[in-house]
C-alpha positions as CSV (number, residue, x, y, z in Angstrom):
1,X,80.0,95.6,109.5
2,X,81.4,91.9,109.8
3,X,85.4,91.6,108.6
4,X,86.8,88.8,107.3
5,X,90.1,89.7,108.6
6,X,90.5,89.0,112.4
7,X,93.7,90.5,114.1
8,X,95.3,89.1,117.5
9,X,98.7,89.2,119.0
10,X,98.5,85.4,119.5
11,X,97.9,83.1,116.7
12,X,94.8,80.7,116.5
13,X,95.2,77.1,115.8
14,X,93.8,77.2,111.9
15,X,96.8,79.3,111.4
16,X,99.4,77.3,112.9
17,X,98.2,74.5,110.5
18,X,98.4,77.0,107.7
19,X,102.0,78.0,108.5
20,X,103.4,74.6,109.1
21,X,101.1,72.8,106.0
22,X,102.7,75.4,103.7
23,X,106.3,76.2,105.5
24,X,105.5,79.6,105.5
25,X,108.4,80.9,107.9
26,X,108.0,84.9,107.3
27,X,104.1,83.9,108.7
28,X,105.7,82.0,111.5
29,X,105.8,82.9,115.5
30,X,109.0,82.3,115.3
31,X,109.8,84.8,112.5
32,X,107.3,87.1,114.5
33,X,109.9,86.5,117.3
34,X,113.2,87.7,115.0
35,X,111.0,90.9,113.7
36,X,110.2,91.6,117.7
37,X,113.8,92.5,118.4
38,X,113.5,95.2,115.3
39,X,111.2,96.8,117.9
40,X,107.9,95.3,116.4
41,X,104.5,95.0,118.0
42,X,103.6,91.5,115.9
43,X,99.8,90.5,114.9
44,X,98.7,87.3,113.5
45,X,95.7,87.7,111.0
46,X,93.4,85.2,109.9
47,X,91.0,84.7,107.2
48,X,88.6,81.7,107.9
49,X,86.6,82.2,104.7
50,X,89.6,82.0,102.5
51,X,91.6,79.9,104.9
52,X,95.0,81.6,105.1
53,X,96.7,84.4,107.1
54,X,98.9,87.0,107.1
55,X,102.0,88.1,109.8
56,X,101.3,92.4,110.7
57,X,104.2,93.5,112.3
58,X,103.4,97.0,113.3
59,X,105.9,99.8,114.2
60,X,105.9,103.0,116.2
61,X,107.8,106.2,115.2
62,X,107.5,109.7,116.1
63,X,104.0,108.2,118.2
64,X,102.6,106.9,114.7
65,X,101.8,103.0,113.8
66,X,102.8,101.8,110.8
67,X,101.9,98.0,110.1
68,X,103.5,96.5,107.4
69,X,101.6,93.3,105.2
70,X,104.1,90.9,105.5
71,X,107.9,91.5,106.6
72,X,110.3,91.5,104.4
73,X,107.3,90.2,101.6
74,X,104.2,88.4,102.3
75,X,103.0,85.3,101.3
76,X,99.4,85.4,102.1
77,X,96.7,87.5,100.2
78,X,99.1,90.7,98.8
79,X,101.1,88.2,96.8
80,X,100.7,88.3,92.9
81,X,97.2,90.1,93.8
82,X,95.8,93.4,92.7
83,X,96.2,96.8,94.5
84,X,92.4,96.0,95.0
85,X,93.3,93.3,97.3
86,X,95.5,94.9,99.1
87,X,93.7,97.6,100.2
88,X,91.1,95.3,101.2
89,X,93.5,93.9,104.1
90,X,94.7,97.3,104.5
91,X,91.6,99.0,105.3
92,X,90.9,96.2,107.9
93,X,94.1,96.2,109.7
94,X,94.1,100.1,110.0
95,X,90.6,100.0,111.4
96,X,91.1,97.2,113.8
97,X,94.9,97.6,115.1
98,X,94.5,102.0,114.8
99,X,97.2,102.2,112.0
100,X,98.2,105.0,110.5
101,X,99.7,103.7,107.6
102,X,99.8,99.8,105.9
103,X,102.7,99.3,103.5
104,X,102.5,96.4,101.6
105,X,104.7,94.7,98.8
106,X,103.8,92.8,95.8
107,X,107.1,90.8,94.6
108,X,108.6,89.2,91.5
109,X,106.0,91.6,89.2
110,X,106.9,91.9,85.8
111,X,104.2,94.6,85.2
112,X,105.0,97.8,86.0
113,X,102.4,100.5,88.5
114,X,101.9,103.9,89.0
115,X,99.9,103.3,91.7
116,X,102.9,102.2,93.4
117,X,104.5,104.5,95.9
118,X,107.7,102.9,94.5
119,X,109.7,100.1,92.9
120,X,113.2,98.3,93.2
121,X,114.8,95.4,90.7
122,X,114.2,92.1,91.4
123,X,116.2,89.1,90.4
124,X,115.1,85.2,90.7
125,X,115.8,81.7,89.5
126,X,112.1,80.8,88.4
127,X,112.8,77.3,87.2
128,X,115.1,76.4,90.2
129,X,114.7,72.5,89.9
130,X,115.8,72.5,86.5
131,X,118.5,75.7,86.8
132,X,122.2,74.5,86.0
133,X,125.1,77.0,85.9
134,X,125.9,77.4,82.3
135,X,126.8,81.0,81.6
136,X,129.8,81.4,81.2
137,X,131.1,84.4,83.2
138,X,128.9,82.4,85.9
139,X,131.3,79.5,85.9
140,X,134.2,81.3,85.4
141,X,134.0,83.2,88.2
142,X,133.1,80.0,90.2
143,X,136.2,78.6,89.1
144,X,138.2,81.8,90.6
145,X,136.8,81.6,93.7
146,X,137.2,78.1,93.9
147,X,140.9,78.9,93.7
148,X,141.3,81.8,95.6
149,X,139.7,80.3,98.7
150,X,141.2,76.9,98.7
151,X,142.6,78.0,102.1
152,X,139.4,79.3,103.2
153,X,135.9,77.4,104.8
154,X,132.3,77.4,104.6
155,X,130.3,77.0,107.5
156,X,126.8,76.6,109.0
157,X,126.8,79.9,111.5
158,X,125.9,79.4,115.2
159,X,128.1,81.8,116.7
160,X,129.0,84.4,114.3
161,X,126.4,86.7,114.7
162,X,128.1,89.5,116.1
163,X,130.9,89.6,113.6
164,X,128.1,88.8,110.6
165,X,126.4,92.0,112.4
166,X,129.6,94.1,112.3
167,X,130.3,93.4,108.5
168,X,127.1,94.0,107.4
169,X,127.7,97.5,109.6
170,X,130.6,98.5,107.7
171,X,129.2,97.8,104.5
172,X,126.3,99.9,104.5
173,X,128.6,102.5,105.9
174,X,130.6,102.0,102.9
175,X,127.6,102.6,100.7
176,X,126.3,105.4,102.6
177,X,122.8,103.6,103.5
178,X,120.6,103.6,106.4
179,X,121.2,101.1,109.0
180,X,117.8,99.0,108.9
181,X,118.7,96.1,111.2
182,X,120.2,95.5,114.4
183,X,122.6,93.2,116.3
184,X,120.1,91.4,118.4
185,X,117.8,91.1,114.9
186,X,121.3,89.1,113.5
187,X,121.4,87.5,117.1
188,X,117.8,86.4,116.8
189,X,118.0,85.0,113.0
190,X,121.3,82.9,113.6
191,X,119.1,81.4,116.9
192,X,116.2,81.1,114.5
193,X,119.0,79.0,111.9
194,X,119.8,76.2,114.8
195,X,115.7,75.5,115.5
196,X,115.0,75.0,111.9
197,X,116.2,73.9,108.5
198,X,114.3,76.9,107.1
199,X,116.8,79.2,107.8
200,X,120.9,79.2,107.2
201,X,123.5,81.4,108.2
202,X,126.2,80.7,105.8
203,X,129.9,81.7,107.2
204,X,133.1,81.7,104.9
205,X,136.2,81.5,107.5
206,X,139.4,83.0,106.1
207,X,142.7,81.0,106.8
208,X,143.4,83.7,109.9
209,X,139.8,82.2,111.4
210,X,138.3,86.1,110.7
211,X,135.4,86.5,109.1
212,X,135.3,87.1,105.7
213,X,131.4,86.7,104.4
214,X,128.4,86.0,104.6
215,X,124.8,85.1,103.8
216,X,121.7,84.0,105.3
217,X,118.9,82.0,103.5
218,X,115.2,81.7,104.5
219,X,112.6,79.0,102.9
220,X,109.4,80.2,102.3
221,X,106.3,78.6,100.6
222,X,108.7,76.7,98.4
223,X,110.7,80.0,97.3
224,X,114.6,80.2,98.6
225,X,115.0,84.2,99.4
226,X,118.7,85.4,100.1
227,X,118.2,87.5,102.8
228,X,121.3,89.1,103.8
229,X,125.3,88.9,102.8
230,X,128.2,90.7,102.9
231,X,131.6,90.3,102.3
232,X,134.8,91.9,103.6
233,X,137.3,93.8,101.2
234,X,139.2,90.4,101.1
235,X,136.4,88.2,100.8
236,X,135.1,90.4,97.6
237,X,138.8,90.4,96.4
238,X,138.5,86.2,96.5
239,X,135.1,86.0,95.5
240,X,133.7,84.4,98.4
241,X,130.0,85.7,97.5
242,X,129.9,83.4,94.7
243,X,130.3,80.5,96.8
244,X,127.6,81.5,99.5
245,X,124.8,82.1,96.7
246,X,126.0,78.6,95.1
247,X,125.4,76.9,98.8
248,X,121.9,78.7,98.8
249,X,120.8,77.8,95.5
250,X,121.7,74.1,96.5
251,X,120.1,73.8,99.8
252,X,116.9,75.4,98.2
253,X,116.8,73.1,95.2
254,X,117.9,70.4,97.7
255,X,114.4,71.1,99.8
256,X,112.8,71.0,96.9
257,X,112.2,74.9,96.4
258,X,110.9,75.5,93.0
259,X,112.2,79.0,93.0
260,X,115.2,81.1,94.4
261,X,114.9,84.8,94.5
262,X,118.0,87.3,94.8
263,X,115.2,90.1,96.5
264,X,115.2,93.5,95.1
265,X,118.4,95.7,95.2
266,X,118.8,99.9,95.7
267,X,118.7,101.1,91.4
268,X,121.9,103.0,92.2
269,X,124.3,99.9,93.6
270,X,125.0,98.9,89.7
271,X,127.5,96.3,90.8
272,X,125.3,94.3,93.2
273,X,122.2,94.7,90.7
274,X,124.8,92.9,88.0
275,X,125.4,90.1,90.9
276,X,122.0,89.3,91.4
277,X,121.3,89.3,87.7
278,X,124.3,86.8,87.4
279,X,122.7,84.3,89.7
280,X,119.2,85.0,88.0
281,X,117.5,83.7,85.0
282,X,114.2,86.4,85.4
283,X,113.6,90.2,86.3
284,X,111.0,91.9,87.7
285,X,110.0,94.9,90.0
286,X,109.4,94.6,93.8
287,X,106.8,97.1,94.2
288,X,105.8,99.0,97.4
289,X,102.3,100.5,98.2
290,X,101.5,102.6,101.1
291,X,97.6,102.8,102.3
292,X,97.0,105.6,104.7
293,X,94.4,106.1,106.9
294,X,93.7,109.5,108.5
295,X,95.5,112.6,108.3
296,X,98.6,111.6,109.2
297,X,98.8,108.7,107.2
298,X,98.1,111.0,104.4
299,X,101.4,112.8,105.8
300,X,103.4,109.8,106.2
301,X,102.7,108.8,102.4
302,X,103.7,112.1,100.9
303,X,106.8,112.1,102.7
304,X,107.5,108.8,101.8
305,X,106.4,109.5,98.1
306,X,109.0,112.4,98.1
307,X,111.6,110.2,99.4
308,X,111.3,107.5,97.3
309,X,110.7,109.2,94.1
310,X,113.9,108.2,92.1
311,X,112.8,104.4,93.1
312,X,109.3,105.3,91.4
313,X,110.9,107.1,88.2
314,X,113.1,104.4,87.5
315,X,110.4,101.4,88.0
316,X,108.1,104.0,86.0
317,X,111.0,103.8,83.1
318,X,112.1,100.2,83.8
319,X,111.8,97.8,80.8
320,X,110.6,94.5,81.6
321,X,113.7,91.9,80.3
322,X,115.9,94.9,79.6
């Protein structure tokens, strides 16, 4: 049987063209460099009839490979596609790189799935270029954190990882989540954000020069994704996310992005699902589908099916604009 997919650790020159034609940085070696010190094994995938790609990072746990389409979304063929699609890449990966399990993601839907193993709230500026500002709770909280920080400053990052690492630490701690990514992951990205324009590392230095928040933008295929942020009990106090998201949306309209997403948020952090909103003029559903192959893929996805079952209730129950 011939595939259409082909798989190698190393890219091939009609994909490098791909990536830099469309700016495609989560398809990029360099973002395949970042996702390496997560403890990925990357592969570049190629489709020369349709003439785009697709970046597999694969991990190992427990001696089991999971290879995800895209890291954190895809912008090759699982984008705005149908589970059909998917699986079509899925079944190829698994086959070729001896996966046990694909996970893939389709973003920004405003249709909701079953099939899907589950789904987290999305939040996005669709019309960036033409976005202004105008709610009013939106400007008034500008206008507090404009005043509460007058003694503060915004910077580019280059040597702040470490202490962007530590207060991203202490706020998942804080929320009692799972700590996803590491120290030289943060050490990695802010390296990545002095290469290229594509990626930013936006500081906010307190008058004491400590850190007190943080974001980090990555351009995409003409989409601004806010990445990462966090803020310190002080820099929440003053508002200082605010300002961050407003630098964002400004160096993504000012590269011309035509859209700026806030990414999908846990259902049960209420407050930071109302912060996204307020930066947002649309809502979807990030959806999530795992594809085994084998027996213990077949594990894998029941477990994660039990695990994420609140995630697929509420998506199940969400109402589209509600």
């Amino acid at each position: 049987m011939s595939h259409a997919w082909k798989f190698s650790p190393t890219p091939e020159d009609a994909y490098l063209e791909w990536v830099a034609k469309r700016r495609l940085t989560f398809s990029s070696p360099d973002w395949a460099g970042v996702l390496a010190k997560l403890g990925a094994e990357v592969f570049f995938a190629w489709n020369d009839n349709e003439k785009r790609g697709l970046l597999v990072p694969v991990f190992r746990q427990f001696g089991l490979k999971i290879g995800f389409l895209g890291f954190p979304v895809a912008n090759g063929p699982t984008e705005f596609c149908s589970v059909s699609k998917i699986k079509i890449v899925a079944d190829e990966a698994s086959r070729t790189l001896r996966l046990n399990l694909v996970r893939a993601t389709r973003v920004r839907s405003v249709v909701k799935d079953q099939l899907a193993v589950s789904g987290r709230p999305e939040a996005w500026l669709k019309n960036l270029q033409e976005w202004a500002p105008t709610s009013k709770r939106l400007r008034k909280d500008l206008g507090f954190a404009r005043r509460a920080t007058s003694k503060c400053r915004i910077e580019i990052g280059g040597a702040y990882a470490e202490a962007c690492f530590t207060l991203y630490k202490e706020t998942v701690a804080s929320r009692g989540g799972k700590l996803r990514y590491t120290l030289p992951y943060f050490q990695a990205l802010e390296d990545l954000s002095i290469k290229t324009n594509d990626v930013t590392v936006l500081v906010c230095i307190d008058d004491d020069n400590s850190l007190c928040g943080f974001a980090t933008l990555v351009l995409d295929g003409g989409v601004g994704h806010y990445l990462h942020g966090a803020a310190s009990l002080n820099g929440r106090q003053k508002g200082v996310s605010d300002l961050l998201i407003e630098q964002l949306v400004e160096i993504s309209t000012n590269a011309g992005c035509s859209m700026f997403t806030m990414m999908s948020s846990p259902w049960e952090q209420e407050g930071l699902k109302k912060f996204k909103e307020k930066w947002s003029d649309s809502s979807g559903l990030t959806l999530t589908y795992d594809l085994p192959h084998g027996l213990f893929g077949k594990a894998i996805k029941a477990y994660s099916s039990w695990q994420s079952r609140a995630d697929r209730i509420n998506s199940i129950e969400w109402i589209p604009n509600a």
